[in-house]
Backbone as CSV, one residue per row, in Angstrom:
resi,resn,N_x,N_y,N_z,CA_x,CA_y,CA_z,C_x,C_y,C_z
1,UNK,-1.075,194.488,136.752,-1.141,194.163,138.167,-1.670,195.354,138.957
2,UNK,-2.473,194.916,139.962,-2.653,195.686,141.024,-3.149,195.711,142.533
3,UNK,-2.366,196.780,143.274,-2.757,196.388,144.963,-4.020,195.963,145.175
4,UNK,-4.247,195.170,146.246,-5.150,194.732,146.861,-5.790,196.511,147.780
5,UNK,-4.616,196.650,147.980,-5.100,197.894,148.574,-3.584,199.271,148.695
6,UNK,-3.909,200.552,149.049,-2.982,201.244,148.683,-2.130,201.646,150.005
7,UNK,-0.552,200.483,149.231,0.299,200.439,150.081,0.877,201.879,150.716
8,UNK,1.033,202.883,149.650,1.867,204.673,150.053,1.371,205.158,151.078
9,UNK,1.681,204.757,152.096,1.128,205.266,153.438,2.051,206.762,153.654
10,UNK,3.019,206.389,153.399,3.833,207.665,153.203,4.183,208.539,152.150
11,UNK,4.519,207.729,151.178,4.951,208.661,149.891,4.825,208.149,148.225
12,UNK,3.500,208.223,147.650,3.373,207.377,146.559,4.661,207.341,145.510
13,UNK,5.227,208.357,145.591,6.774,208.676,145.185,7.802,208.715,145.582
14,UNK,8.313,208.091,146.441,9.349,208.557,147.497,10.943,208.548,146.439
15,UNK,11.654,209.518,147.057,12.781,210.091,146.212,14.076,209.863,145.556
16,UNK,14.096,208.578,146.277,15.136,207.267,144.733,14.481,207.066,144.123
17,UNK,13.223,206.115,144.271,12.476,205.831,143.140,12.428,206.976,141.767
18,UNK,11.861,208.166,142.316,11.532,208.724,141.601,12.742,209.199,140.678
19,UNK,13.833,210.126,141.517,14.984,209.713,140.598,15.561,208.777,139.568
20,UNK,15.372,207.633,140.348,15.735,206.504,139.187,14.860,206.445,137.941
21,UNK,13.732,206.720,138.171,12.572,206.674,136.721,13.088,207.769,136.019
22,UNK,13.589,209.214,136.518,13.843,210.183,135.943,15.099,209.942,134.489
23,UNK,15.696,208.641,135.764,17.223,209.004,135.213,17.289,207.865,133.963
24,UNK,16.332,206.686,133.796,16.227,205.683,133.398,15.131,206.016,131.834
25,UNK,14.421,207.192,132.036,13.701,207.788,131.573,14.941,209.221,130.362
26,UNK,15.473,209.731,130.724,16.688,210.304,129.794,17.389,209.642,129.338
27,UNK,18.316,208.262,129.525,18.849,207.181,129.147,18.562,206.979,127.923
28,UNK,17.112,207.161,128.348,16.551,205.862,127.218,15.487,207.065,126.113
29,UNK,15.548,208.309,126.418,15.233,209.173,125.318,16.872,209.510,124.302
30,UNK,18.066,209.754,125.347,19.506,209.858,124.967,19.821,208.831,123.906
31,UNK,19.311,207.273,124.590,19.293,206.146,123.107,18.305,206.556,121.866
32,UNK,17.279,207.049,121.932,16.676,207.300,121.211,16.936,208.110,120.056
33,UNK,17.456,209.137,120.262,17.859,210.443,119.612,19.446,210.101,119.082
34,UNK,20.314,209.865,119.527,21.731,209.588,119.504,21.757,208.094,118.091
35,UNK,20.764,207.549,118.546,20.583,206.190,117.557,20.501,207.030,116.138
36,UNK,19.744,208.274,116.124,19.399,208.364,114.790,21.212,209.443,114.343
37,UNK,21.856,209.641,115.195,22.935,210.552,114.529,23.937,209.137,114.364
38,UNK,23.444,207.871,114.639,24.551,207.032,114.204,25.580,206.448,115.431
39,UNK,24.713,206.509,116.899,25.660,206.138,118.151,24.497,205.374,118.807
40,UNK,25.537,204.371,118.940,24.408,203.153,120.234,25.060,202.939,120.882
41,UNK,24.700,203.810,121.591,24.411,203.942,123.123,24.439,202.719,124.026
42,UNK,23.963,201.981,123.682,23.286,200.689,124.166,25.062,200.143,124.259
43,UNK,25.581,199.775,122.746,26.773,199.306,123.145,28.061,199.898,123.859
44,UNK,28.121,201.221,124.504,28.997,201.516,124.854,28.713,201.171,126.580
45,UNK,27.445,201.457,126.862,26.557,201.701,128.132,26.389,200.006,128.413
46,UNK,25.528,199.111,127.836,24.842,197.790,128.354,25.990,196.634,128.470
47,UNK,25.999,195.640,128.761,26.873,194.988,130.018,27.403,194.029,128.605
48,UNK,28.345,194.204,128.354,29.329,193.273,127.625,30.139,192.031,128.879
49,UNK,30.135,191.065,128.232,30.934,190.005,128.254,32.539,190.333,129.033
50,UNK,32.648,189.882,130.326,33.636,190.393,130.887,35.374,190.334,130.350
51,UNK,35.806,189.590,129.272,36.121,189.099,128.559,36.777,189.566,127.471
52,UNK,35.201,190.248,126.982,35.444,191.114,125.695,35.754,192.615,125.675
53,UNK,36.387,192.728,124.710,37.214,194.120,124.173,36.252,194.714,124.463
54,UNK,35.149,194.983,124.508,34.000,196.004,124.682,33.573,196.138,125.889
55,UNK,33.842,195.417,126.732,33.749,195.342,128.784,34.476,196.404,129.586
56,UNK,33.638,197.305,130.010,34.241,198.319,130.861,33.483,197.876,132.072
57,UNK,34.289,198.300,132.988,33.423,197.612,134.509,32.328,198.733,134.857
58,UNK,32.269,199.851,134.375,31.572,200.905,134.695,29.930,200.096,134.585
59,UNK,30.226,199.076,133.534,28.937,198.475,132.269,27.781,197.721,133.407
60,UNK,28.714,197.544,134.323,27.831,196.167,135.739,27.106,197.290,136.508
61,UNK,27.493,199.007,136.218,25.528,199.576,136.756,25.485,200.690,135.800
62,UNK,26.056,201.185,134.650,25.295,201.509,133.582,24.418,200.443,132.506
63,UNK,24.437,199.103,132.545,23.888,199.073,131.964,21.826,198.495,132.501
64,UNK,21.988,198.784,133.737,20.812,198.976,134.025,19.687,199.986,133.735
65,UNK,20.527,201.133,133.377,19.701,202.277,132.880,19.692,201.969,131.233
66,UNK,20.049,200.980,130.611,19.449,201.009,129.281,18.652,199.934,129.403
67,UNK,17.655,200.442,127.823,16.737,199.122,128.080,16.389,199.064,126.451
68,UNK,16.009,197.712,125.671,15.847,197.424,124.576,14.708,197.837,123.323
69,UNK,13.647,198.822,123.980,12.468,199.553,123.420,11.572,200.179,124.621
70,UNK,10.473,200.167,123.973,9.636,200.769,124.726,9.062,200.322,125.703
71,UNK,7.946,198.863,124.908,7.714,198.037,126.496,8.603,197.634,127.225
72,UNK,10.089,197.509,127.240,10.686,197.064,128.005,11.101,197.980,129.306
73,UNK,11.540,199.456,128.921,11.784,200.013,129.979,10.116,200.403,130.338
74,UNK,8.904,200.401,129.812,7.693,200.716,130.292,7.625,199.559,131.367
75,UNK,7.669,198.516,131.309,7.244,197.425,132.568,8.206,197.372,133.018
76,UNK,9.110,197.837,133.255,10.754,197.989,134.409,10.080,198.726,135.108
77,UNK,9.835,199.792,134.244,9.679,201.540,135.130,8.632,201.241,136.092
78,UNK,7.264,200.523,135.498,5.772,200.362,136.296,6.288,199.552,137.423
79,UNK,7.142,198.314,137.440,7.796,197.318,138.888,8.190,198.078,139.278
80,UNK,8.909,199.160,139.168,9.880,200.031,139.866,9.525,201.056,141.054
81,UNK,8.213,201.329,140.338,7.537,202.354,141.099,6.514,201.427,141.799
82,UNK,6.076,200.308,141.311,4.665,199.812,142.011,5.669,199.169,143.414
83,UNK,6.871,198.153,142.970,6.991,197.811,143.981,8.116,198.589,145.367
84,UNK,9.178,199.078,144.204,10.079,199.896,144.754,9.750,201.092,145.796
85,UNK,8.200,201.763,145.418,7.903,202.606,146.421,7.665,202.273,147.349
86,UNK,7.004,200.819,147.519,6.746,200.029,148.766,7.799,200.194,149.863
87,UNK,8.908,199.546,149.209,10.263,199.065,149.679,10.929,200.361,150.356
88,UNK,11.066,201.047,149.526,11.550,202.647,150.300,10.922,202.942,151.390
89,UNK,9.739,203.159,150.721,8.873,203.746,152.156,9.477,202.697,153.737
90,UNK,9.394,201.727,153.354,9.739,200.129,154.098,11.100,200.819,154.858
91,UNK,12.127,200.874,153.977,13.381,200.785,154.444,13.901,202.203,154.182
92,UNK,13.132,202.813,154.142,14.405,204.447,153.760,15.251,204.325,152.685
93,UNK,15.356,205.979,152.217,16.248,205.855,150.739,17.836,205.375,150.662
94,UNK,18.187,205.045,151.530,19.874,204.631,151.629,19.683,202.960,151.881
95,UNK,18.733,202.615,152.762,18.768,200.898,152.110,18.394,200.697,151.087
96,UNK,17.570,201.210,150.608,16.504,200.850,149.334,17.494,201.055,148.510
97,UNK,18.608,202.065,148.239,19.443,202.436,147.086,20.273,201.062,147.165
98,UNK,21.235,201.125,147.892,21.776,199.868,148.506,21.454,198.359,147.897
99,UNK,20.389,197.901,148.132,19.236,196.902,147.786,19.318,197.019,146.408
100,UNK,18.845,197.818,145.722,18.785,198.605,144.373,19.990,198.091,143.492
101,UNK,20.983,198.505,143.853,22.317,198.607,143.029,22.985,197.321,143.166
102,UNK,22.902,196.516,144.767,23.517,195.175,144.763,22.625,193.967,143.881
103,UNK,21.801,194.067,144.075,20.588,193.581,143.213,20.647,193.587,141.551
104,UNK,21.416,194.775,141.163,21.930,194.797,139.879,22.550,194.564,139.304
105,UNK,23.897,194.781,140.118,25.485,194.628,139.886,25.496,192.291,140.244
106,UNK,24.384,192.268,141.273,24.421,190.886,141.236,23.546,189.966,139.752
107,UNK,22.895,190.877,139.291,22.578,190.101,138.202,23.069,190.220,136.824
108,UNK,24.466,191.199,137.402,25.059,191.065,136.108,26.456,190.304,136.416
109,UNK,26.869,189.618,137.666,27.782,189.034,137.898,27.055,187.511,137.489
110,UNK,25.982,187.210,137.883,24.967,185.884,137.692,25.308,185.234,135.935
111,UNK,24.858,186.523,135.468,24.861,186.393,133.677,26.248,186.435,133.360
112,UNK,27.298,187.176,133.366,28.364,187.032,133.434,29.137,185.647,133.189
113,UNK,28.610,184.819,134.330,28.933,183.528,134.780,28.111,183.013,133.456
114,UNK,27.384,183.017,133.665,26.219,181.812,132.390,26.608,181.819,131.391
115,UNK,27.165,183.582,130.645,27.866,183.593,129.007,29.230,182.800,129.095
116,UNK,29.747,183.098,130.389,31.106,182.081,130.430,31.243,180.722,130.234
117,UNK,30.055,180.183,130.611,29.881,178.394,130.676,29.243,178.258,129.425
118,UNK,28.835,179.051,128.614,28.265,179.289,127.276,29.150,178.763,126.341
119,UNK,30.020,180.116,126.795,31.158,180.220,125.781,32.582,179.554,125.868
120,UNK,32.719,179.073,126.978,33.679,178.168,127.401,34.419,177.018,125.896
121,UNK,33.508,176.311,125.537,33.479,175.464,124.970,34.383,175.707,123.416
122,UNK,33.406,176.734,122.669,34.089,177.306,121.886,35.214,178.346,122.089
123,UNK,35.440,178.986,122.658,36.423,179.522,123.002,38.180,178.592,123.399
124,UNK,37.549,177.656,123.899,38.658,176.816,123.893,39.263,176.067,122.719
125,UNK,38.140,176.143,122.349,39.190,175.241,120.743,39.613,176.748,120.142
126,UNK,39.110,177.617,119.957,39.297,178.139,119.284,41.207,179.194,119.798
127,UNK,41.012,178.925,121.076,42.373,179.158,121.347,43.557,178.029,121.239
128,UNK,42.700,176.738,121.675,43.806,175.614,121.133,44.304,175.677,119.690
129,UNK,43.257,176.081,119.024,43.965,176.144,117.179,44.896,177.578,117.226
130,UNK,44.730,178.895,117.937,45.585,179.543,118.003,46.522,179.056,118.687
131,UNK,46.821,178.391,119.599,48.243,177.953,119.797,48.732,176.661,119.249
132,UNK,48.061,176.129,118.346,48.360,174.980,117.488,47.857,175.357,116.205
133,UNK,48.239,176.262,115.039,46.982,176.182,113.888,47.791,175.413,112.883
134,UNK,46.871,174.370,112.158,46.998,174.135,110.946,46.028,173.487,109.920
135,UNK,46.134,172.757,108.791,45.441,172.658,108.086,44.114,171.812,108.132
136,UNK,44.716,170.643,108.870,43.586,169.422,109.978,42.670,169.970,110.722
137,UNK,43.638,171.356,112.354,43.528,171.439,112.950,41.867,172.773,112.933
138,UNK,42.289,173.523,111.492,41.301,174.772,111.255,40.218,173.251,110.436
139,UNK,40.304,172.362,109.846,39.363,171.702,109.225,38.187,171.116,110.548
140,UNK,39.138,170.548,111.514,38.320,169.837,112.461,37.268,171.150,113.660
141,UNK,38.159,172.219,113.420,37.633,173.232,114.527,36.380,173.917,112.995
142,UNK,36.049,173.657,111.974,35.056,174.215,111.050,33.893,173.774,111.306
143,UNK,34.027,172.383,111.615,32.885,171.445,111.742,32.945,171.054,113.519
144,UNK,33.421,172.315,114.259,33.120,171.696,115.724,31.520,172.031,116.045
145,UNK,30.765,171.764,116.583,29.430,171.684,116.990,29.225,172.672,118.332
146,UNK,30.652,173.181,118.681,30.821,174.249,119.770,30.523,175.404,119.151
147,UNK,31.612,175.659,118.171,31.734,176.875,117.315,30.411,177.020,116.623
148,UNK,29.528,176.035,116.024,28.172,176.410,115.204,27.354,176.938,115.824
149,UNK,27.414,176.486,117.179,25.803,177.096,117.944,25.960,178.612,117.929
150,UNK,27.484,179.297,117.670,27.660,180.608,118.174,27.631,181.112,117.067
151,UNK,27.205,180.532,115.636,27.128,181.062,114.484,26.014,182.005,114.321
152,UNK,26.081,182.864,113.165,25.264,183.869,113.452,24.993,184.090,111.259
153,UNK,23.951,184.600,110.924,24.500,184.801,109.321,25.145,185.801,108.981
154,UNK,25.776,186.476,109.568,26.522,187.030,109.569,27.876,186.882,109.686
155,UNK,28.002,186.033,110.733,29.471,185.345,111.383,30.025,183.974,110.219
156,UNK,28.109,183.496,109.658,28.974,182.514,108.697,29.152,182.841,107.760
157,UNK,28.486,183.954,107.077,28.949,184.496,106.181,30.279,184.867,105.886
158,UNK,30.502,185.270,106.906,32.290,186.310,106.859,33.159,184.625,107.053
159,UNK,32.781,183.799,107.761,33.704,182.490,107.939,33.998,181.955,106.310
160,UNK,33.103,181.892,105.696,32.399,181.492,104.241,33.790,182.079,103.400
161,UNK,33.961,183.401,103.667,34.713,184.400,103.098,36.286,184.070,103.361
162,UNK,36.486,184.026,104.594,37.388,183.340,105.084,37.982,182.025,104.319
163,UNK,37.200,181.152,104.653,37.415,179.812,104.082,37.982,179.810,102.321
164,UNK,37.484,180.704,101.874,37.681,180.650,100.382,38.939,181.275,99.632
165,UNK,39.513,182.575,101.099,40.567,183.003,101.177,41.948,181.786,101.575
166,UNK,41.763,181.454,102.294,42.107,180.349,102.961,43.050,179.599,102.170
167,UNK,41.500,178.923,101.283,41.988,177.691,100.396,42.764,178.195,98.891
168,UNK,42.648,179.477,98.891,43.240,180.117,97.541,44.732,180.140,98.191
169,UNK,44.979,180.679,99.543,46.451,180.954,99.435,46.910,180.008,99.794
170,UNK,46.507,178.702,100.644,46.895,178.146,101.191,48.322,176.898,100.210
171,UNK,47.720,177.030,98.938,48.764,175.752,98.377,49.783,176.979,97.388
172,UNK,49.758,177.752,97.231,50.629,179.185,96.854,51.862,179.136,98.177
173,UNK,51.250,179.642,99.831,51.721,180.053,100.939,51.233,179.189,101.956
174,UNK,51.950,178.384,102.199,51.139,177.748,103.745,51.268,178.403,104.550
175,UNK,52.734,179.384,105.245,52.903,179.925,105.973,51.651,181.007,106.263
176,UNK,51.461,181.932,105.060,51.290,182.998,105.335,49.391,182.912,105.506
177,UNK,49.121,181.520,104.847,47.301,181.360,104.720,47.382,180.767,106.644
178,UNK,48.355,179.924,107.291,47.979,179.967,108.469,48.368,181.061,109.529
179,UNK,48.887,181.986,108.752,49.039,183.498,109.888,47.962,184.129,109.585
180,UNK,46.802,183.998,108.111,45.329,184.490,108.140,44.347,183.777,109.038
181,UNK,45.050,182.377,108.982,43.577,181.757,109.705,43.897,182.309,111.139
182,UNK,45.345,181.980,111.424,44.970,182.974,113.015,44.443,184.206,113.631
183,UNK,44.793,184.950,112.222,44.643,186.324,112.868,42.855,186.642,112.716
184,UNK,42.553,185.233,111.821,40.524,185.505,111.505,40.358,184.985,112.852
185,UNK,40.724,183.738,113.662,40.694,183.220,114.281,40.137,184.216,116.064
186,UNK,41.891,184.830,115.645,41.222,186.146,116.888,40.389,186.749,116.718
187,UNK,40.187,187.460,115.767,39.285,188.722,115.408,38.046,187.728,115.454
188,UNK,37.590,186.602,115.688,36.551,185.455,115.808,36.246,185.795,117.030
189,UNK,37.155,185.421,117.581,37.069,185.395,119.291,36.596,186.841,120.214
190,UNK,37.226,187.410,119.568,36.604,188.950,119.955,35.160,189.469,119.334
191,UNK,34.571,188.763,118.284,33.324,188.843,118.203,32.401,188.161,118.921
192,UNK,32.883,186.893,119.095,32.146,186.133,120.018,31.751,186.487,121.485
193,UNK,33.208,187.291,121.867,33.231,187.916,123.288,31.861,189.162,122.974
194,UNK,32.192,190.057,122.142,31.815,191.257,122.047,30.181,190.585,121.447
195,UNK,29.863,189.724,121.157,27.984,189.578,120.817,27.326,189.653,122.135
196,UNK,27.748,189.152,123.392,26.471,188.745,124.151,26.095,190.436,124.996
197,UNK,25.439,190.686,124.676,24.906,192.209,125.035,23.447,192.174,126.379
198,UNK,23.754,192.770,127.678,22.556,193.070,128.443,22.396,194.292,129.012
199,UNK,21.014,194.403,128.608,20.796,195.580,129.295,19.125,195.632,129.477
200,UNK,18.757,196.612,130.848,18.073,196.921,131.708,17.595,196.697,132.791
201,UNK,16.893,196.966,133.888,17.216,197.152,134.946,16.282,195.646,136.124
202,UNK,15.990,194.816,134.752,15.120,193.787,135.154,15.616,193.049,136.464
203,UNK,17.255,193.127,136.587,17.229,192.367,137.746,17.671,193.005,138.813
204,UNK,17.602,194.308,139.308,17.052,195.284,139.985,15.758,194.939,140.557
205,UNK,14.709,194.782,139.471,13.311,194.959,139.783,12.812,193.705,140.341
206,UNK,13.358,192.611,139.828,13.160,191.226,140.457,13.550,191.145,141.737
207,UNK,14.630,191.816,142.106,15.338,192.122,143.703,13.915,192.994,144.356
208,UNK,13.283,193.846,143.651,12.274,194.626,144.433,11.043,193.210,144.608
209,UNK,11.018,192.877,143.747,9.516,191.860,143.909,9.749,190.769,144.504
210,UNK,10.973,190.237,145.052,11.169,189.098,146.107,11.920,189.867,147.474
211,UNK,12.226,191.403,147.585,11.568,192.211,148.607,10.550,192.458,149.315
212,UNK,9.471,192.766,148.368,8.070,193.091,148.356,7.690,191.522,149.334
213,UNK,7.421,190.434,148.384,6.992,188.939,148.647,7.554,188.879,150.084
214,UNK,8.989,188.880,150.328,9.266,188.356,151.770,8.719,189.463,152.830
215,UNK,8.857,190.556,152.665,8.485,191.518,153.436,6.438,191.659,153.501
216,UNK,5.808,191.350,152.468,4.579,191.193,152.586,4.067,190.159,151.868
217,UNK,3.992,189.111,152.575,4.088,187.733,151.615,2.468,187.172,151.347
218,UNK,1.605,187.922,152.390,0.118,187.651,152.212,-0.882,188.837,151.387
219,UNK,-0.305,190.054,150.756,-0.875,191.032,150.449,-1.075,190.933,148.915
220,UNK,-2.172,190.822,148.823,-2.493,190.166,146.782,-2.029,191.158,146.270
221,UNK,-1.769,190.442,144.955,-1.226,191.473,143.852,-2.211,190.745,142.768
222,UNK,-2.993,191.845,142.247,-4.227,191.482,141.039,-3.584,191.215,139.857
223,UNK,-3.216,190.167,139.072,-2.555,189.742,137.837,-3.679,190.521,136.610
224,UNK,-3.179,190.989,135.893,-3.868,192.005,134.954,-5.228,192.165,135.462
225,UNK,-5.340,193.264,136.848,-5.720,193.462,137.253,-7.024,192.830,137.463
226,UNK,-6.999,191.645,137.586,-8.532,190.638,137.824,-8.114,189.261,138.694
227,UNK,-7.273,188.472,138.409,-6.427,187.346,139.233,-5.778,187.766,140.510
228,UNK,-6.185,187.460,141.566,-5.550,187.484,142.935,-4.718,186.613,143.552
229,UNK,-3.462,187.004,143.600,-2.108,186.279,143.933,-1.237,186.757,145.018
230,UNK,-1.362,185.792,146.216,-0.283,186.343,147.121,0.711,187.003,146.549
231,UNK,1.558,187.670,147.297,3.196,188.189,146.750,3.622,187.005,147.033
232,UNK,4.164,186.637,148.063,5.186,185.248,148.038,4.598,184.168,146.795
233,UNK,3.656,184.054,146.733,3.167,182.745,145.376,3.832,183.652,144.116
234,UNK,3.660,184.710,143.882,3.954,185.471,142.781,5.771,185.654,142.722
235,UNK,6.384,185.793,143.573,7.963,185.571,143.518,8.195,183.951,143.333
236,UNK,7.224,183.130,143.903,7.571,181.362,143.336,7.748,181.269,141.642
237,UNK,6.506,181.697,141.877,5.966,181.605,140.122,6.695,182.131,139.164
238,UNK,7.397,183.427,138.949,8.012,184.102,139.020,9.751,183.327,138.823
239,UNK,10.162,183.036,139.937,11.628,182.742,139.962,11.600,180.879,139.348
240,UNK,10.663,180.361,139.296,10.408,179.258,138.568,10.506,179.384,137.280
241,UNK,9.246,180.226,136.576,9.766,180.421,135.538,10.458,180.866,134.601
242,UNK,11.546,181.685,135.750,12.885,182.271,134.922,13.714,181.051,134.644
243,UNK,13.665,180.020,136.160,15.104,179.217,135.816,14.210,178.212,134.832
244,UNK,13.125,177.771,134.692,12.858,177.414,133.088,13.025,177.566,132.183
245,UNK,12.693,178.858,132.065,13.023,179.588,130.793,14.555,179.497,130.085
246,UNK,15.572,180.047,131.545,16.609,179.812,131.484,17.359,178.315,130.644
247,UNK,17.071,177.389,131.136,17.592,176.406,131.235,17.379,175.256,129.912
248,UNK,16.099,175.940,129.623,15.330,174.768,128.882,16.147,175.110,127.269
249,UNK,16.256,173.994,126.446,17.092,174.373,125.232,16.670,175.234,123.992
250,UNK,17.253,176.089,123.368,16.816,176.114,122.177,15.558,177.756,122.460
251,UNK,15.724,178.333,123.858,14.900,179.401,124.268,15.096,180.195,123.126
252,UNK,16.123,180.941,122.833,15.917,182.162,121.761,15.036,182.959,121.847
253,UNK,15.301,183.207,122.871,14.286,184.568,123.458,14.733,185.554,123.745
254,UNK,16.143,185.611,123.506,17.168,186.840,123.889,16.575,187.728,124.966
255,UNK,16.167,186.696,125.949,16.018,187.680,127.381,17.467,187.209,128.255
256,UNK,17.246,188.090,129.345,18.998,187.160,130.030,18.011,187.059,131.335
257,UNK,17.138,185.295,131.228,16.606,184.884,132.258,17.807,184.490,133.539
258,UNK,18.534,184.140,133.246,19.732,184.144,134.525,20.162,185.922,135.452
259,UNK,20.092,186.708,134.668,20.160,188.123,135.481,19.097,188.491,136.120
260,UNK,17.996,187.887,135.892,16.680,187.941,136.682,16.967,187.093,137.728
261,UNK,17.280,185.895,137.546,17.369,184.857,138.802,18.418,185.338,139.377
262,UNK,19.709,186.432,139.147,20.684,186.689,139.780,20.232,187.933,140.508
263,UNK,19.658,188.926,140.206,18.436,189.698,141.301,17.809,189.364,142.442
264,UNK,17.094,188.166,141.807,16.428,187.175,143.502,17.590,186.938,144.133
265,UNK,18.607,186.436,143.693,19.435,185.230,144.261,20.490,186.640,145.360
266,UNK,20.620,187.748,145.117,21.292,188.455,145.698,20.477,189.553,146.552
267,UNK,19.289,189.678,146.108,18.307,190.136,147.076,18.129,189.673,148.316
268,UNK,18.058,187.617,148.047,17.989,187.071,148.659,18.680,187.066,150.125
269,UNK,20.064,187.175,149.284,21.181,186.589,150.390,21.368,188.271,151.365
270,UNK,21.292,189.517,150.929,21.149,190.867,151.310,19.933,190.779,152.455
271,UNK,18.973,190.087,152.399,17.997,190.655,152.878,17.812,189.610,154.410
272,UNK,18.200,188.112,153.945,18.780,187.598,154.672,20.349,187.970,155.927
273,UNK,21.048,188.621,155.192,22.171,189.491,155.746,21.774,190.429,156.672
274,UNK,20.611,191.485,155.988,20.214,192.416,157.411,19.071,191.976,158.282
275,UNK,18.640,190.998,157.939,17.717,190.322,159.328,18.341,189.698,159.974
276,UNK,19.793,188.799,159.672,20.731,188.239,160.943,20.907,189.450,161.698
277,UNK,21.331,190.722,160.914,22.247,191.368,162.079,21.126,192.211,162.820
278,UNK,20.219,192.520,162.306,19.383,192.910,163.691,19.005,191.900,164.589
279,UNK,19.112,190.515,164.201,18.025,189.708,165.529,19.819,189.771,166.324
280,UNK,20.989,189.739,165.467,21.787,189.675,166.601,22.412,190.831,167.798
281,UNK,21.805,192.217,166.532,21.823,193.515,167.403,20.824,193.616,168.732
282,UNK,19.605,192.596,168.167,18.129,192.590,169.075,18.845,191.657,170.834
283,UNK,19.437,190.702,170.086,19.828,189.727,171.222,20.738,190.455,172.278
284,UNK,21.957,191.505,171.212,22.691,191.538,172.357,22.173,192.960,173.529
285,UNK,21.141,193.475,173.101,20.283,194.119,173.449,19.594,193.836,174.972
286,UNK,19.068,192.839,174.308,18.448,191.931,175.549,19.089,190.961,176.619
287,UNK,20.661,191.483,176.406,21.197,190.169,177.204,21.604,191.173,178.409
């Protein structure tokens, strides 16, 4: 992408931005290096499942500074600066930070929500058989169609393992084969919590580009640098085909298109928020 023409009237760098690339930029050399002594980073730092044993609240704005390789924090970083410098310059470094961080922390409350209605399903049986387990009850929850989608070959593998344990002790010990299936049961549940993993700063940057759009909604943006596209058409296009992406079945794209739409969606309502209160600061001004 590129300007129609060059927006930095003031500061092609201005000094969150640039910070944030700095800081988003060590992060993600820190993952780099640390990965090879045997620490990921990623999972202590990127946004676990609110839920799960691995959820620290710190995770809803560290895990914006991680990101999954190279192109990924490379086209964060390039939105960040192409559009984010705009925006600063626009609003000064204390809204723009502001903007920045709610924008983040909202698209990880967005996703949050989505793994919950995800996981809802299985999670519930799987606590109904912990407070009911038995031999029917672990047979009918094997073959639930909740629990498979969250299968993994890994997860069925170890179930596999399970099951075979199971059926060995089970006519020896009933008691003691259904105090295994419970206790696999939990240690289930806490994997399930602890898989859904996000990280980087994408819905941050989506908050900058339906900034950008409302604030300059006629100023082209060159699509690999040859296609000319309003900003406002480009945030349509854009927030369309996230909640597609989102929605449609069977994606497996392990992007978290809902934390993108939770960026717009809180940009939205922010940006909306400080244009009421100036037209009402403007009014009482004028009265």
């Amino acid at each position: 992408m590129a300007f129609q023409s060059n927006p930095f009237q003031r500061s092609a760098m201005p000094e969150v931005v640039k910070n944030l690339l700095i800081i988003n930029g060590l992060f993600y050399l820190a993952t780099f290096f640390l990965e090879k002594q045997g620490i990921d980073l990623s999972d202590w730092l990127g946004l676990h499942y609110f839920q799960a044993p691995k959820f620290s609240p710190y995770q809803l704005v560290t895990y914006m500074f991680m990101h999954g390789g190279f192109w990924h924090i490379a086209l964060n970083m390039f939105a960040l600066w192409m559009f984010g410098s705009v925006m600063e310059n626009e609003w000064g470094p204390k809204r723009f930070l502001i903007y920045y961080f709610v924008c983040g922390v909202g698209a990880a409350l967005v996703q949050n929500f989505v793994i919950f209605y995800e996981l809802h399903p299985a999670i519930t049986q799987i606590n109904d058989y912990i407070a009911n387990p038995g031999f029917q009850q672990l047979q009918d929850l094997s073959n639930a169609e909740a629990l498979r989608s969250f299968s993994s070959p890994q997860l069925a593998e170890h179930f596999n393992s399970f099951i075979e344990k199971f059926n060995s002790m089970y006519d020896n010990d009933h008691q003691a084969a259904i105090k295994l299936s419970v206790d696999y049961m939990s240690e289930l549940r806490a994997d399930i919590f602890n898989a859904p993993l996000v990280v980087g700063a994408s819905g941050a940057v989506f908050g900058l580009l339906l900034a950008y759009g409302m604030t300059f909604p006629n100023n082209l943006i060159f699509i690999y640098g040859i296609i000319p596209l309003k900003a406002k058409y480009l945030v349509l296009l854009y927030g369309g085909f996230e909640l597609y992406s989102g929605i449609r079945p069977n994606a497996g794209d392990n992007v978290a298109h809902f934390a993108h739409l939770g960026g717009l969606l809180f940009g939205l309502v922010l940006i909306l928020y400080w244009r009421n209160q100036s037209r009402n600061r403007f009014d009482s001004y004028n009265q």
